[in-house]
MDTraj code that builds the backbone (N, CA, C; nanometers):
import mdtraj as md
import numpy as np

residues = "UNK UNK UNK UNK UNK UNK UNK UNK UNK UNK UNK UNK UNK UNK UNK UNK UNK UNK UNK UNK UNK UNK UNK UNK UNK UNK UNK UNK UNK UNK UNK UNK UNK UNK UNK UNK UNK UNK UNK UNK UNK UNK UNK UNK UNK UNK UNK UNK UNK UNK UNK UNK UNK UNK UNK UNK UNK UNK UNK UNK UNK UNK UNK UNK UNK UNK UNK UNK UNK UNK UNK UNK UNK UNK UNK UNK UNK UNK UNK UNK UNK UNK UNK UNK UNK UNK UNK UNK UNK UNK UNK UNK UNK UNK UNK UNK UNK UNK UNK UNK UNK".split()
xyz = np.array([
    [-2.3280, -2.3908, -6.2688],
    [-2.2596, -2.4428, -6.3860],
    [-2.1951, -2.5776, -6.3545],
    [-2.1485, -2.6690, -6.4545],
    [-2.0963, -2.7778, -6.4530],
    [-1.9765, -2.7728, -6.3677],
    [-1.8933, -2.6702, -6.4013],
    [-1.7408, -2.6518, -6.3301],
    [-1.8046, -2.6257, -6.1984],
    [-1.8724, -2.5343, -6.1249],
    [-1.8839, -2.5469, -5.9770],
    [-1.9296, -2.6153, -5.9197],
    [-2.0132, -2.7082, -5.9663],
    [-2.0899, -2.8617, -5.9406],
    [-1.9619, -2.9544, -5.9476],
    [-1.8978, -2.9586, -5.9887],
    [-1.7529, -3.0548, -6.0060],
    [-1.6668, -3.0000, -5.8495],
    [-1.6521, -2.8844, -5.8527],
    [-1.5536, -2.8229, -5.7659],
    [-1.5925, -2.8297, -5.6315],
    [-1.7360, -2.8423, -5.6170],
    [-1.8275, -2.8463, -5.5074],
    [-1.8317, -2.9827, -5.4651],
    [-1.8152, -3.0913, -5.5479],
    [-1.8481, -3.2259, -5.5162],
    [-1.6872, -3.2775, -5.4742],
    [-1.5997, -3.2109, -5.5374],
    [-1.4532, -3.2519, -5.4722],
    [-1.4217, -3.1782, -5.3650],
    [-1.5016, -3.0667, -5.3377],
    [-1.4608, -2.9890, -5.2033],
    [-1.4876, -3.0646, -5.0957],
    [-1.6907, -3.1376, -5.1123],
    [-1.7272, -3.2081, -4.9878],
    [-1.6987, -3.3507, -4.9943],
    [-1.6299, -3.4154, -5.0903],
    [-1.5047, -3.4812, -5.0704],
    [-1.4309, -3.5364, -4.9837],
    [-1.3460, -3.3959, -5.0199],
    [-1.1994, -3.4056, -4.9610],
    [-1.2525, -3.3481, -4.8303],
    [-1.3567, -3.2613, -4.7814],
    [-1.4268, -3.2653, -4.6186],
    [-1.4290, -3.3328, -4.5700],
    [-1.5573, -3.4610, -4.6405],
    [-1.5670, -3.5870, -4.5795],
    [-1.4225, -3.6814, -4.5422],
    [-1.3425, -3.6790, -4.6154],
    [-1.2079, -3.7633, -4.6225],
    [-1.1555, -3.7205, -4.4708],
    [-1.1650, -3.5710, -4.4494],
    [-1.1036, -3.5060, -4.3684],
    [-1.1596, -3.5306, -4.1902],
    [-1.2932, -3.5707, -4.2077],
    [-1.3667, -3.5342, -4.1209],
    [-1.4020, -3.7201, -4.0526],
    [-1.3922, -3.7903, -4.1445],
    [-1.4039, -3.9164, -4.1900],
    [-1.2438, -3.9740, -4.0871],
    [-1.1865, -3.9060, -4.0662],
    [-1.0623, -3.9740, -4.0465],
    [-0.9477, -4.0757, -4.0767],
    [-0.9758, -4.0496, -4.2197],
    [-0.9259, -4.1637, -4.3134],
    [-0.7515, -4.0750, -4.3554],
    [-0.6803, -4.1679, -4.3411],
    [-0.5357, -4.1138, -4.3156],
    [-0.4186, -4.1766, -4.4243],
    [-0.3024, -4.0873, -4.4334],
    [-0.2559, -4.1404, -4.5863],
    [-0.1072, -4.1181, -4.4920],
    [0.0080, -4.2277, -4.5644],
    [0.1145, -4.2753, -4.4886],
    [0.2181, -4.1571, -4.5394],
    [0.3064, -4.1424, -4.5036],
    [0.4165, -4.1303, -4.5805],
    [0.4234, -4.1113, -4.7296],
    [0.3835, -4.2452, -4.7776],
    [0.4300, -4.2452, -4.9492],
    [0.2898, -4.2774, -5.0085],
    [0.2138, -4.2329, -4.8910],
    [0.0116, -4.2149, -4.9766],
    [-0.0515, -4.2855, -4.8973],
    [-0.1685, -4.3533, -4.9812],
    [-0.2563, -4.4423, -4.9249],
    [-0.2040, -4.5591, -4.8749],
    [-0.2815, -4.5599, -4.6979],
    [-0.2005, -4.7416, -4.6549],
    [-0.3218, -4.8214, -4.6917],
    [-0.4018, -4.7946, -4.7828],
    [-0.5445, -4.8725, -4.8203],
    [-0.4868, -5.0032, -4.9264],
    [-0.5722, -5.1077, -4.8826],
    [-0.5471, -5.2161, -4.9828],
    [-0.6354, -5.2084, -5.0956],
    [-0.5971, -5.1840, -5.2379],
    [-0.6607, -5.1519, -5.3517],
    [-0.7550, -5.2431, -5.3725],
    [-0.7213, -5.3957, -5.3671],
    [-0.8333, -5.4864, -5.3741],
    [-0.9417, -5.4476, -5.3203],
    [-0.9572, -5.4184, -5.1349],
    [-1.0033, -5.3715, -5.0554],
    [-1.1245, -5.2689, -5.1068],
    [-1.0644, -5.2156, -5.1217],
    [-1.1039, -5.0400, -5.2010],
    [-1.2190, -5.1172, -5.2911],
    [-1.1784, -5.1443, -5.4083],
    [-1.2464, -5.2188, -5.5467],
    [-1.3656, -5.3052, -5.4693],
    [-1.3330, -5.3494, -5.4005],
    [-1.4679, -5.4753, -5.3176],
    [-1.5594, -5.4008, -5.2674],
    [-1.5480, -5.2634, -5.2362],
    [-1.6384, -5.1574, -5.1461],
    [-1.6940, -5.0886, -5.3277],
    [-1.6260, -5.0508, -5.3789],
    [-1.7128, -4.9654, -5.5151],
    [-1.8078, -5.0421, -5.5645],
    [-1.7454, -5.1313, -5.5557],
    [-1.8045, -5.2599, -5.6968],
    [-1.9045, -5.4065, -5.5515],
    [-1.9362, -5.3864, -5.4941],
    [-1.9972, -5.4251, -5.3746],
    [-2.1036, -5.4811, -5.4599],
    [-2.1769, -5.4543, -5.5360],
    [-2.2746, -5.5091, -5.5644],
    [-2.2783, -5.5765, -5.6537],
    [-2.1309, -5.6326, -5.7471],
    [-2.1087, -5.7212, -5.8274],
    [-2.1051, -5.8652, -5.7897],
    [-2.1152, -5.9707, -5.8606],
    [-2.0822, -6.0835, -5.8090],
    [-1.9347, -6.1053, -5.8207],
    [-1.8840, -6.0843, -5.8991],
    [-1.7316, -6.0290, -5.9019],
    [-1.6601, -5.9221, -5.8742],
    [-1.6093, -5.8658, -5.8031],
    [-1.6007, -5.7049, -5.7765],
    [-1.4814, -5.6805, -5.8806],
    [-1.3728, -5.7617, -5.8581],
    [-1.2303, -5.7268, -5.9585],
    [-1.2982, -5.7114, -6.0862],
    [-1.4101, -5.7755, -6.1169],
    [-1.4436, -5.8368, -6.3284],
    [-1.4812, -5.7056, -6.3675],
    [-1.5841, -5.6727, -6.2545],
    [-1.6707, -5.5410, -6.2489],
    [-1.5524, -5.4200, -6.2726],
    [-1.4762, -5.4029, -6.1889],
    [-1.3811, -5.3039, -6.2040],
    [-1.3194, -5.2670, -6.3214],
    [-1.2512, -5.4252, -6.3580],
    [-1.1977, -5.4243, -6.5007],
    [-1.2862, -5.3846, -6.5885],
    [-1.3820, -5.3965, -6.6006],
    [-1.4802, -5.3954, -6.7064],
    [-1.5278, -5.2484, -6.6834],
    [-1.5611, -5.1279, -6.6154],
    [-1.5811, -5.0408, -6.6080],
    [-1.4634, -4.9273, -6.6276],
    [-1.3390, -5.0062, -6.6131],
    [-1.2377, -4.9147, -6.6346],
    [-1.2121, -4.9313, -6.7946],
    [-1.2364, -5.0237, -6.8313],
    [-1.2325, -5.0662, -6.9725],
    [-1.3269, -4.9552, -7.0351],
    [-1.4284, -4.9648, -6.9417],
    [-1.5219, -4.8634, -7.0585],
    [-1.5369, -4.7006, -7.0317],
    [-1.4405, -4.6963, -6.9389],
    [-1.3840, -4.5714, -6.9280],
    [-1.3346, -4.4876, -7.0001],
    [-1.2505, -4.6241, -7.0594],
    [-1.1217, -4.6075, -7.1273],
    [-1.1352, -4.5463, -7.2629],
    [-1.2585, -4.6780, -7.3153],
    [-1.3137, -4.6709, -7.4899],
    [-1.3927, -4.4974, -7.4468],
    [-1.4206, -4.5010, -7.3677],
    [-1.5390, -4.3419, -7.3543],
    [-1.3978, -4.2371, -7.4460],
    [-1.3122, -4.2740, -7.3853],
    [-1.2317, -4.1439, -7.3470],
    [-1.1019, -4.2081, -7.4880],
    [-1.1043, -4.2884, -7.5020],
    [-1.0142, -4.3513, -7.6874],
    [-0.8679, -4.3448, -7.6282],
    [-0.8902, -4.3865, -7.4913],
    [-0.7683, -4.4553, -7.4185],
    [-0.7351, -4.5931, -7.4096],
    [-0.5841, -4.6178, -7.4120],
    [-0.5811, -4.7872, -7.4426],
    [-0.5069, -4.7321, -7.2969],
    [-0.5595, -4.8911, -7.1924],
    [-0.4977, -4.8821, -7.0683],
    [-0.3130, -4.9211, -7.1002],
    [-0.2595, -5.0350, -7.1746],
    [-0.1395, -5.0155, -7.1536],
    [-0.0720, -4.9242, -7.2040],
    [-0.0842, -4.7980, -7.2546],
    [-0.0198, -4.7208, -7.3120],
    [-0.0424, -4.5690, -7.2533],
    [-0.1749, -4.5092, -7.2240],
    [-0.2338, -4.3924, -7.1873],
    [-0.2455, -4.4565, -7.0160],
    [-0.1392, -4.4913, -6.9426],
    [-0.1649, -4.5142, -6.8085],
    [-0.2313, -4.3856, -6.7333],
    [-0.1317, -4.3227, -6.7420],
    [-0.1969, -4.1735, -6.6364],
    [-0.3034, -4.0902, -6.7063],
    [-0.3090, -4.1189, -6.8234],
    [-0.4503, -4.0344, -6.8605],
    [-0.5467, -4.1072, -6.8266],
    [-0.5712, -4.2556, -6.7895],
    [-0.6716, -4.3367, -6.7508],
    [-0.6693, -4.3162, -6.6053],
    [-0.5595, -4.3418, -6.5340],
    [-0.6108, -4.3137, -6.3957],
    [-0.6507, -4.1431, -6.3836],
    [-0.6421, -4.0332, -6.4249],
    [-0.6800, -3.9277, -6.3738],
    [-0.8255, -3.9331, -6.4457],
    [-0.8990, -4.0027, -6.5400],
    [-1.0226, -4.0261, -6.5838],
    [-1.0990, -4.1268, -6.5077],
    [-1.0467, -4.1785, -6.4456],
    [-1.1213, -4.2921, -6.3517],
    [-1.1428, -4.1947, -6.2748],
    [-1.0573, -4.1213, -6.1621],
    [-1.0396, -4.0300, -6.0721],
    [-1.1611, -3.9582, -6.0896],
    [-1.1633, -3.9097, -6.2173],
    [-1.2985, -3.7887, -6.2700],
    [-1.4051, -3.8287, -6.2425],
    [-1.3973, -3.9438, -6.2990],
    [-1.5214, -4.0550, -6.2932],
    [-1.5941, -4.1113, -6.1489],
    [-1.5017, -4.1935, -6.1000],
    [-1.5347, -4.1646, -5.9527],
    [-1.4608, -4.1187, -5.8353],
    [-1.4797, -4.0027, -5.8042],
    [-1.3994, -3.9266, -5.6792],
    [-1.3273, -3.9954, -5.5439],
    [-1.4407, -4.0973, -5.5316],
    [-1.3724, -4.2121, -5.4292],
    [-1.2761, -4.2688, -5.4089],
    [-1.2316, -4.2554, -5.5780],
    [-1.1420, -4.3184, -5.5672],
    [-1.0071, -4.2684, -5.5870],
    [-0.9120, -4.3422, -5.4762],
    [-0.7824, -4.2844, -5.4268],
    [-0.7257, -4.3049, -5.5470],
    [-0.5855, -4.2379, -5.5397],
    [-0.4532, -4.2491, -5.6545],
    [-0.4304, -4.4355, -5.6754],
    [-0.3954, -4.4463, -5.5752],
    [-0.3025, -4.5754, -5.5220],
    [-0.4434, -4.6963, -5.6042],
    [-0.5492, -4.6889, -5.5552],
    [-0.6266, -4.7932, -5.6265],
    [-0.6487, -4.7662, -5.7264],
    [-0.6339, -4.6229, -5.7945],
    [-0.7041, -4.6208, -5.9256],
    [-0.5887, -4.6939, -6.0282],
    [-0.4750, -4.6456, -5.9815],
    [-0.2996, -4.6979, -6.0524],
    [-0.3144, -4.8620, -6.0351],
    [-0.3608, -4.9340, -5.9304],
    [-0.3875, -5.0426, -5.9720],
    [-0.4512, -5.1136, -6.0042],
    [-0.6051, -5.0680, -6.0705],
    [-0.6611, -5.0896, -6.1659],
    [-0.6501, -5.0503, -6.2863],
    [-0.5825, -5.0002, -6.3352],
    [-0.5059, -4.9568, -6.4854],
    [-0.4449, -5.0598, -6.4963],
    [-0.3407, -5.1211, -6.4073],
    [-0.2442, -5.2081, -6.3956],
    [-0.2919, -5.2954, -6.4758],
    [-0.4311, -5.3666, -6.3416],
    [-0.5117, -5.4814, -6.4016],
    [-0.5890, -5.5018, -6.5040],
    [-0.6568, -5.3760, -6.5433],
    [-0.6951, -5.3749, -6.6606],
    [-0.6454, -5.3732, -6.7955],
    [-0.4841, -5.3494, -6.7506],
    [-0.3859, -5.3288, -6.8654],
    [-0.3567, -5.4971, -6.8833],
    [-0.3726, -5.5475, -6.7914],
    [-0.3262, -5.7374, -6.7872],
    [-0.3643, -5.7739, -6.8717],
    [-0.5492, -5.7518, -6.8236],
    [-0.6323, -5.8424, -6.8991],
    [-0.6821, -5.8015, -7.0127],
    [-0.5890, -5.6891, -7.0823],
    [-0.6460, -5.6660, -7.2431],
    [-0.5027, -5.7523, -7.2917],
    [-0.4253, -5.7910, -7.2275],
    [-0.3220, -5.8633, -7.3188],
    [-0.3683, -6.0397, -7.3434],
])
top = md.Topology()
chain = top.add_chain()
for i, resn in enumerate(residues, 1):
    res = top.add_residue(resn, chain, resSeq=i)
    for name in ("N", "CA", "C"):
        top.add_atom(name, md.element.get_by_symbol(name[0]), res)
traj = md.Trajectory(xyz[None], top)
């Protein structure tokens, strides 16, 4: 079913994360979000435009406006792609919240 295909893909995940040796500080991720965004979006000629623009259409999927529905957009990005940590997904909402103003 859909739900154990979901549950299964965040299990080997959070394995890989585990196994991967990728490590979170104190107050979360010590990852640089830009950082992060340049590795997803790798195959853009812009990686930030790309980002914005996919979180944007995240957003319309789901009849979320980024400056207003902040945390319902980052836990839908999250859904969307697993890769991605708290800390970068919160600051691409941010940015995407910029550049709709």
């Amino acid at each position: 079913s859909k739900v154990l295909k979901t549950l299964e893909s965040r299990y080997i995940t959070r394995i890989r994360w585990y196994t991967e040796g990728k490590s979170m500080g104190l107050f979360g991720s010590d990852k640089n979000p830009r950082a992060e965004l340049a590795v997803l979006f790798a195959k853009a000629d812009e990686p930030m435009e790309a980002a914005i623009d996919w979180a944007r259409s995240v957003a319309d999927k789901a009849g979320l406006d980024p400056a207003k529905d902040e945390v319902q957009l980052i836990r839908e990005l999250r859904r969307t792609e697993l890769n991605l940590d708290l800390k970068t997904a919160t600051y691409l909402v941010e940015q995407t919240a910029k550049a709709a103003r």
